[in-house]
N, C-alpha and C positions, 0 to 999 in steps of 0.2 A: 614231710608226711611219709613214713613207714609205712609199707605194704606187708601186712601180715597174711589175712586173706583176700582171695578174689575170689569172684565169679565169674564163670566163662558161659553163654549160651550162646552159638553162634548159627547160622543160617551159611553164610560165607565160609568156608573154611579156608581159607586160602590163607595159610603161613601160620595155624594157629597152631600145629601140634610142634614146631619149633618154637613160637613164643611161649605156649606153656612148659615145656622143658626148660626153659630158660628162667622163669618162674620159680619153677617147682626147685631149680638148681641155686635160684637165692633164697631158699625157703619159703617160699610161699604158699600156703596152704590153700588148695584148688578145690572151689564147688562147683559142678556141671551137672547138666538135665540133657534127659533125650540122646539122639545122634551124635552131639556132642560129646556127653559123656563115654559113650561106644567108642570114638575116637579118637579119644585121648588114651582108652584103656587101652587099646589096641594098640597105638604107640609105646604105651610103659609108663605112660604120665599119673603119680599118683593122686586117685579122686576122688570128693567126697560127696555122694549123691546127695542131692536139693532133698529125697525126702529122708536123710536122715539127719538134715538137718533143720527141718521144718514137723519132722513126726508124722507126716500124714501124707499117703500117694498120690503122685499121680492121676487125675479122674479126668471126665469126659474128654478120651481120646488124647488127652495133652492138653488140651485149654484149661486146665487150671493144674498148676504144678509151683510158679513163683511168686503167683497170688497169696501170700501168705506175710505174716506180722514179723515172724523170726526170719525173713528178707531182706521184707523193706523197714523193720526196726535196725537192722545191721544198716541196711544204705543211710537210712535218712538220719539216724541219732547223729545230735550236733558234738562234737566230742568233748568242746569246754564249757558245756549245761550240764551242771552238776546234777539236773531233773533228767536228765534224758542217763545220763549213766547210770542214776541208780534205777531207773523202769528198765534198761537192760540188764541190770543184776539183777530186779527183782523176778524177769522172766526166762533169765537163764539163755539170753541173745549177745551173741559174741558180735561185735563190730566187723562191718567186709570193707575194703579199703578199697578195691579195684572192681569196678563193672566191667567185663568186657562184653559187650552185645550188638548182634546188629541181624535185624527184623527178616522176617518170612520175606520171602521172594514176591512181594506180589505184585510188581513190575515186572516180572517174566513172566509169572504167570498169566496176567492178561494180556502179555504180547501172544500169546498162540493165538490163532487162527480158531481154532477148535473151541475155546475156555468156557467151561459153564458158570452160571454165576454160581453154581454150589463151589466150585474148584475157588475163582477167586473169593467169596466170602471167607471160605478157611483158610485163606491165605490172609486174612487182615491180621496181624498181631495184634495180643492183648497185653500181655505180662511181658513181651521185649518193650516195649515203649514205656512200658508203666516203670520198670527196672531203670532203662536210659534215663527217661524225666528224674525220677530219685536222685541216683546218682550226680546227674547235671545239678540241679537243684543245690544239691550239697556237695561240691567240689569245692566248699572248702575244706572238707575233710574228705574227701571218694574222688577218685580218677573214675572218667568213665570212658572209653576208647571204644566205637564205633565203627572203624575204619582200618580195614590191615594198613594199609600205609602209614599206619603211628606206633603199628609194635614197635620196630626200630630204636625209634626215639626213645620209649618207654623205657626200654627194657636199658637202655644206654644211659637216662638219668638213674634209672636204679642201681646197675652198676660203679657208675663215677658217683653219686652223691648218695646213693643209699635211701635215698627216696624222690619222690616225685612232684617237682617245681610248683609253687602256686601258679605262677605264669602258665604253666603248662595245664595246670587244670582247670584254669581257665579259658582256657583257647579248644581246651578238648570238648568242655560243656557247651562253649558255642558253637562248636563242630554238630556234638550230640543233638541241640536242642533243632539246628538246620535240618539234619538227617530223620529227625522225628517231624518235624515241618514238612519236608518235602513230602516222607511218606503218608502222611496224612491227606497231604493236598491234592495226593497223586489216586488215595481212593475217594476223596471228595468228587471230583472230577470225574471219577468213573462213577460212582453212583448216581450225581446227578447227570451223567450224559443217560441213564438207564432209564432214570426218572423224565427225561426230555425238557429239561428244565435249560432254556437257552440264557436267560441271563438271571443267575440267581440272586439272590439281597447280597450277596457277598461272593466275592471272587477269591478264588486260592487256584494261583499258580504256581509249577516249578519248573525251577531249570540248569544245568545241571554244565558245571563250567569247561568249555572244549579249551580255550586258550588265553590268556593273558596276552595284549594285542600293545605294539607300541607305545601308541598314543590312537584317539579317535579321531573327530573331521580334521582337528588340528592337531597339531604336535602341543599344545600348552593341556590339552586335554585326556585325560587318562582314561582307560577301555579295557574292557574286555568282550569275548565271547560268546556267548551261551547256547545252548543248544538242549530241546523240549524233548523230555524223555518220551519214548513212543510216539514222536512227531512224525511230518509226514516222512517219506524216506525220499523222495523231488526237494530236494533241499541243499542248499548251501554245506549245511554240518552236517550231511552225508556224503559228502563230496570226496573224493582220493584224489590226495595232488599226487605229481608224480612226478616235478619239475618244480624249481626256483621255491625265491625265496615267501616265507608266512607270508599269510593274506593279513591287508590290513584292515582297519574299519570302513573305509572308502570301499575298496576290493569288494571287501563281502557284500556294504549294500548295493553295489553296482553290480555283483556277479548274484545275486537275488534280482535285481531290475532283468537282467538278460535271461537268466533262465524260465522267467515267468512271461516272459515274451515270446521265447521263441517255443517256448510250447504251444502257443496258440496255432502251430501249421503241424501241417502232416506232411507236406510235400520237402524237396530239401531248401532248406534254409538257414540263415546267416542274420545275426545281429550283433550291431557293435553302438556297444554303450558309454553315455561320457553322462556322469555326476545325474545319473540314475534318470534319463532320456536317452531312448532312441536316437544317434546320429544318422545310422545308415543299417534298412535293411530290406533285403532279396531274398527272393525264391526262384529256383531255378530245376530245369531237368538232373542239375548234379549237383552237389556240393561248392564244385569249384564256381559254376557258376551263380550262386546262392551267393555265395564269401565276395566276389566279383562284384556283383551286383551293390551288396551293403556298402564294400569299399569307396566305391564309384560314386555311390550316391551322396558322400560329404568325405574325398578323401584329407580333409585336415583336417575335421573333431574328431577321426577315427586313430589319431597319433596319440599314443597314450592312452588306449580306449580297453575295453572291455568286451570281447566276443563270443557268444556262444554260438554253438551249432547245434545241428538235432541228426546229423549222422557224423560215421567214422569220419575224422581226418584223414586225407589217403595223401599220397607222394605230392601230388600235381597242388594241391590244397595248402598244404605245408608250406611248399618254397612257396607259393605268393603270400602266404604269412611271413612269411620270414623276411620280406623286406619292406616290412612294417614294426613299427613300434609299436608292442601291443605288450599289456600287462598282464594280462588272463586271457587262455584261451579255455572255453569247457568243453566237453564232448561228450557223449557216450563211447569214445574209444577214439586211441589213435594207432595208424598205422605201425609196424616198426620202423619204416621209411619215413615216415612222419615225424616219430620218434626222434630217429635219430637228425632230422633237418632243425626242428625247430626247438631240441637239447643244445643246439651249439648256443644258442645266449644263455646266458647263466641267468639272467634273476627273472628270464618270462616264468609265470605261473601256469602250470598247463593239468587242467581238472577233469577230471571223468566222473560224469554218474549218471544213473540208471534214468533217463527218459523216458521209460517205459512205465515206472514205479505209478501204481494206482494214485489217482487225488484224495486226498485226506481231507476231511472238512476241519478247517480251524477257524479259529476268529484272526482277525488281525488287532493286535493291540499297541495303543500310540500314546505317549504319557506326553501330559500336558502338567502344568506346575500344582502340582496338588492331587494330580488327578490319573485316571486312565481312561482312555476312550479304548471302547469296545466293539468291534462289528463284524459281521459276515461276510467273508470273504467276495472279493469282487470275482466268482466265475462265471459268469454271463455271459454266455457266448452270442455267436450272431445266429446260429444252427436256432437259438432260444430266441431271438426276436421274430415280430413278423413287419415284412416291407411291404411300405405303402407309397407307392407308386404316385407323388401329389402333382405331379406337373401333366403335360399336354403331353411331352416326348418321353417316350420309355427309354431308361438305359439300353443302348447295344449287350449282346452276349460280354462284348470284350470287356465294355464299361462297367456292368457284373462285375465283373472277376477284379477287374484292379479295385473297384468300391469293395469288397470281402478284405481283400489285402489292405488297404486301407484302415478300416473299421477294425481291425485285428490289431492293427500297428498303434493307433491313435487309441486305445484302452490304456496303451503303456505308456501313453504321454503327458507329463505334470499340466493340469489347468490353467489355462485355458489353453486348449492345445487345437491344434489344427495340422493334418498329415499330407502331402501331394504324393499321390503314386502314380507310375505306369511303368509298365512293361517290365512287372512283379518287381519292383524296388520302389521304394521311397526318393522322393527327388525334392521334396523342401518339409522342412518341420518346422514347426511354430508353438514352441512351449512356455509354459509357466507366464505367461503374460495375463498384464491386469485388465486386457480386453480384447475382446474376440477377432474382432479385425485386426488388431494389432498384432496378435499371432497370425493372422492370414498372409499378412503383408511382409513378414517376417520368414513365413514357409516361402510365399513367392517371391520374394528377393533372391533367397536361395535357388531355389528351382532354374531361374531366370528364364533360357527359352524354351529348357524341358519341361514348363509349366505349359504350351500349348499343347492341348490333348489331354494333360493329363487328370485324373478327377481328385477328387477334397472329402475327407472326412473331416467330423468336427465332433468333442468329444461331447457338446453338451449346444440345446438348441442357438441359434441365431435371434438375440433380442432386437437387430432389424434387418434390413435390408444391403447394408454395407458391405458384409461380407461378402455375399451372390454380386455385386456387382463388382468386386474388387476380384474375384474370382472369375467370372463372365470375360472382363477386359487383360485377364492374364492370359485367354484363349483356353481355360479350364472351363469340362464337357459337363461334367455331371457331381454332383454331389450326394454323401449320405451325412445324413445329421440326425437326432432323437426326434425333432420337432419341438411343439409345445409352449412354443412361445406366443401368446398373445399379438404378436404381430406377425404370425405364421404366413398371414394370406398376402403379407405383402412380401416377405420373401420367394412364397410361390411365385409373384405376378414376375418379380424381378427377373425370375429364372425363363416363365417361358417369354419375356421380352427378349432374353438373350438365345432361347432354345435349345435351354442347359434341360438336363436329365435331374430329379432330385429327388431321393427316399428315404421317406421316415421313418426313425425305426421304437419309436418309444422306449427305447432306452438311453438312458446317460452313462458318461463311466469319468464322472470329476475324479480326479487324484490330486491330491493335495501333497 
C-alpha cells in the first residue's frame, strides 16, 4: 500500500514535526487542521489546509472542521470497488492513505483539581475519533497511527518497502480501535460518576499497561500489569522502586495486601505479608520497634515475606532488615544510611510511595468465569462502627487498645480469620479456614503462651459458642467480634462463665 496522502491532526505532538518531514521527504502530500497545522508550518513542512480541501471552514470554534464527505470519502472508499472509485471521481475526492490522529487531552484535562465540566465537555473529541474509526475500519487500504511510538516503524517500512505492510495495518487498527475504546470509557465513567450512577446496565473500564510480568501465580501462567488511568495515587502502580529486581505478579498482589494494611494506623507501624495474609504485625513508639515487633510475632512466615511500613526507614531499621530474607520493602522514604545497608543485596525490591496520598473511592473488581463482580470498596473503619459492650465485664483501657489493633489487623485477614494481639503486635493468626474455631485454634497454636492475656478478634460473627471457650481456656481476656449470630446469647453466657470482656461491633469484614 503506497502512501500518497496523509492526514495529520494531532493533540500529542511529540515527534510529529520530524515524522512529517520524513513524509513530506518521500513525497507525501500532508493535510492538517488547527495547531497542528501552525506547527508544521513553522517547522517548513509543506501543508495542505483541511478546508481547502473540503471547501468549507472551519465553524463552531473548531468542532466541525473534518466532519466532512471529501475526508471520510478519502478514508473510507474501498480501493478495489469499482462503485466507490467512480463516486470518488464523480465528486472530485482524491483517496488519503495515512491517518495520523490522536484525540483531545481529556484525561489531563479532568485530572486538574480545578476542571469545570464546561472545560472537560470540550475536551470530548468528535472528528479525531470519527477519522481513527474510518481509518481502522478500512486498513485494508489506510494506515491509521494513533500513537508516536509507531512513527518509527512507519516511516522505516516506507522507506525499505515503499509502503506499508497489511500486517502492520492491522496491528495499527487494533491499536487504534483500543485507543478510541479507552477514551471513550474513560469519559463514560466520568459522566456517569457526574450522574451518581453506581452501577450502570453496562460497565466500560480502562487500563492502561505498566509492564509485561514473567509469568503470574505460577511460572506455566502468563501476566501482565495494569494500571487505572487517574487511579488512586496509594497504590502499587504508583510506586518508585529504587532497588532490585521487577515486581512479579505474587509481589504486586502481596505489596497491595501490605499497603492496605498498614494504612490502617497512624502510630508507627510494620507489616510483613506472606501469599497476601498478615504474618506479623506491631506498632511501636518508633519504627524500629513497630518492624521488631511484626518480626517477632511469626519470625519464620516473615522469611521471604513482604513488608511495609508507614515511616522513613532510618539506619537502626535497616540493619535489622537486613538480616532477614525479605522481598519487598515499601516506605514513604528511606534513609541514605538505610539506603545504603539494605542496597548491599542485589534482588531485595525496596519501594516508596506517598502514604499520605488522599483515598480514592473505587470499586474493587474480581472476575469470575464469564463474569465480573463488582463492589465498594471495603473502607470501614472501627472510628465507623459503634461498641457494644454485651458481657458483665468491660474491657480494661489496655484491652481497648489491643482489641483496636486487632480489629484493624483481622480486616486484612482471608476468611475465616481470627487475630491474637497484645502488647501492639499480633502473636497468633488464623486464616482462610473453612471454620471459625478452626481458625481460632490455629491462631492459638501459634500464639502458644503469648496467647495468656492476650485478646481475639474475629472477622465475622461466632455461629456458637466454640470459639469463647476455646479462647477463655487459651487464658485469652477479651474479645471483639460483628455479632449477629442467632446464637449470640450463648456465646455471651460463655464469656461471662469465663469473665472474658466481649464487643460487638456490627460490622463484618469477609475477604475472600
Amino acid at each position: 500500500m503506497a502512501v500518497k496522502r496523509a492526514l495529520i491532526s494531532v493533540s500529542n505532538k511529540e515527534g510529529i514535526i520530524p515524522f512529517a518531514k520524513q513524509l513530506a521527504e518521500l513525497g507525501v502530500d500532508i493535510i492538517s487542521t488547527g495547531g497542528t497545522k501552525r506547527a508544521l508550518e513553522e517547522a517548513g513542512v509543506p501543508v495542505i489546509s483541511i478546508s481547502d480541501v473540503t471547501g468549507f471552514p472551519e465553524i463552531l470554534d473548531g468542532r466541525v472542521k473534518t466532519l466532512h464527505p471529501a475526508i471520510h470519502g478519502g478514508i473510507l472508499a474501498v480501493r478495489s470497488d469499482e462503485r466507490h472509485q467512480a463516486a470518488l471521481k464523480e465528486h472530485g475526492i482524491r483517496p488519503i492513505d495515512l491517518v495520523v490522529v490522536n484525540l483531545y487531552p481529556f484525561q489531563q484535562t479532568i485530572a486538574k483539581p480545578d476542571v469545570t465540566l464546561a472545560e472537560a465537555i470540550e475536551n470530548i473529541d468528535i472528528g479525531g475519533p470519527t477519522m481513527v474509526r474510518a481509518a481502522a475500519k478500512n486498513y485494508a487500504d489506510v494506515a491509521i497511527v494513533v500513537d508516536p511510538a509507531d512513527y518509527p516503524m512507519v516511516i522505516e517500512e516506507l522507506k525499505t518497502t515503499g509502503s506499508i505492510q497489511a500486517k502492520t495495518r492491522q496491528q495499527l487498527a487494533a491499536k487504534a480501535f483500543r485507543h478510541t475504546a479507552a477514551y471513550d470509557a474513560m469519559i463514560a465513567e466520568y459522566l456517569t460518576g457526574l450522574a451518581g450512577e453506581e452501577y450502570p446496565e453496562t460497565l466500560t473500564v480502562t487500563y492502561t499497561k505498566k509492564q509485561s510480568l514473567r509469568y503470574g501465580e505460577n511460572p506455566h501462567q502468563s501476566a501482565a500489569f495494569y494500571a487505572k488511568p487517574l487511579g488512586a495515587a496509594f497504590s502499587i502502580a504508583k510506586a518508585a522502586q529504587l532497588h532490585g529486581k521487577e515486581l512479579s505478579y505474587n509481589n504486586i498482589n502481596d505489596a497491595n495486601a501490605a499497603i492496605n494494611l498498614i494504612r490502617e494506623f497512624q502510630e508507627p507501624a510494620a507489616a510483613a505479608i506472606k501469599h497476601m495474609n498478615p504474618c506479623g504485625v506491631g506498632v511501636g513508639a518508633t519504627l524500629l520497634e513497630a518492624f521488631t515487633k511484626a518480626y517477632e510475632a511469626d519470625p519464620v512466615s516473615i522469611f521471604g515475606g513482604i513488608v511495609a511500613v508507614n515511616r522513613e526507614v532510618d539506619k537502626e531499621t535497616a540493619e535489622r532488615m537486613h538480616d532477614i530474607f525479605l522481598e519487598i520493602v515499601i516506605a514513604p522514604s528511606f534513609s541514605d544510611e538505610a539506603l545504603a545497608i539494605l542496597t548491599k543485596k542485589k534482588n531485595i525490591r525496596l519501594l516508596t510511595l506517598d502514604f499520605a496520598a488522599p483515598d480514592v473511592k473505587e470499586k474493587t473488581l474480581v472476575s469470575v468465569n464469564g463474569g465480573l463482580l463488582v463492589q465498594e470498596a471495603d473502607k470501614y473503619t472501627l472510628e465507623d462502627a459503634e461498641w457494644n459492650i454485651v458481657t458483665k465485664r468491660e474491657p480494661t483501657e489496655a484491652e481497648r487498645e489491643q482489641l483496636r489493633f486487632a480489629w484493624k489487623v483481622v480486616k486484612h485477614v482471608k476468611s475465616n480469620a481470627i487475630v491474637l494481639a497484645k502488647n501492639g503486635m499480633t502473636v497468633g493468626v488464623g486464616a482462610g479456614q473453612m471454620n471459625r474455631v478452626g481458625a481460632a485454634n490455629i491462631a492459638i497454636e501459634q500464639a502458644g503462651e503469648q496467647a495468656v492475656g492476650a485478646v481475639l478478634a474475629s472477622d465475622a460473627f461466632f455461629p456458637m459458642d466454640d470459639t469463647v471457650e476455646a479462647a477463655a481456656k487459651a487464658g485469652i481476656t477479651a474479645i471483639i467480634q460483628p455479632g449477629g449470630s442467632i446464637r449470640d446469647a450463648d456465646s455471651i453466657r460463655k464469656a461471662d462463665e469465663y469473665g472474658m470482656a466481649m464487643v460487638f461491633t456490627g460490622v463484618r469484614h469477609f475477604k475472600h
